[in-house]
C-alpha positions as CSV (number, residue, x, y, z in Angstrom):
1,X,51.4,-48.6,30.8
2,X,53.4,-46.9,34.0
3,X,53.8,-43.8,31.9
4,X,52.3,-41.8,28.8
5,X,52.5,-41.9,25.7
6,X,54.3,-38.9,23.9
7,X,50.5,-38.6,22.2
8,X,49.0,-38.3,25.3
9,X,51.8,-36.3,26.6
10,X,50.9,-33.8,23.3
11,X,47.4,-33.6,23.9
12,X,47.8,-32.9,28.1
13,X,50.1,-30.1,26.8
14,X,47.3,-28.8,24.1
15,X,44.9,-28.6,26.9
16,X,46.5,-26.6,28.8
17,X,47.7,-29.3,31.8
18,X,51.4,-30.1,32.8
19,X,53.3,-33.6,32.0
20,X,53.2,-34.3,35.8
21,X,49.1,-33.9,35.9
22,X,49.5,-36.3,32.9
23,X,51.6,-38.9,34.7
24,X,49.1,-38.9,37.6
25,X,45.9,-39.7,35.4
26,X,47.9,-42.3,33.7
27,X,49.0,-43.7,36.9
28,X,45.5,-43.2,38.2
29,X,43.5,-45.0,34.9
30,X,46.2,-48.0,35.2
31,X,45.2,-48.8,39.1
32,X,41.1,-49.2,37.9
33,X,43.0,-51.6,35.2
34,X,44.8,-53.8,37.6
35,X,42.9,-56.5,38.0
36,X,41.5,-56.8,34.8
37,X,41.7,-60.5,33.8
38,X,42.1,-59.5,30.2
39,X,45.3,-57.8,29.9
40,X,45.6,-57.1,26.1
41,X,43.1,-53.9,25.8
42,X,44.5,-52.0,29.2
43,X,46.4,-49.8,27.1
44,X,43.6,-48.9,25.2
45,X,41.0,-48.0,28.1
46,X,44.0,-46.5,30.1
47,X,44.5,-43.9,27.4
48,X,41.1,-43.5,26.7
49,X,40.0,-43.0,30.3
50,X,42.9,-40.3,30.6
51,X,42.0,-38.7,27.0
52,X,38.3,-38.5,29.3
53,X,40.0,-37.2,32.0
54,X,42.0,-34.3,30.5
55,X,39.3,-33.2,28.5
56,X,37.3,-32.8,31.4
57,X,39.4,-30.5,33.4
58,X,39.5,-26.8,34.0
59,X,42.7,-25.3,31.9
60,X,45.3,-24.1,33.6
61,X,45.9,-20.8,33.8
């Protein structure tokens, strides 16, 4: 998962924070994920960990 979702895209954008802040966290989850020996559920804890992530950030104002 090298990029977002267009969910996670339209959530970052409901709260306030810019595709390129979403990128990052995506990019950022995905690097704790790359040694994981199994590969099937990455996607799943990457979009959790930046669904975490977003919601736990100041809005942008």
């Amino acid at each position: 998962m090298a990029a977002p979702t267009p969910k996670l895209s339209r959530e970052g954008a409901a709260a306030g924070v810019g595709e390129d802040r979403v990128r990052a966290t995506v990019s950022e989850a995905a690097r704790r994920f790359a040694d994981a020996r199994v590969r099937s559920f990455v996607p799943i804890l990457v979009e959790r960990a930046v669904r975490e992530g977003l919601s736990s950030r100041p809005p942008r104002h």
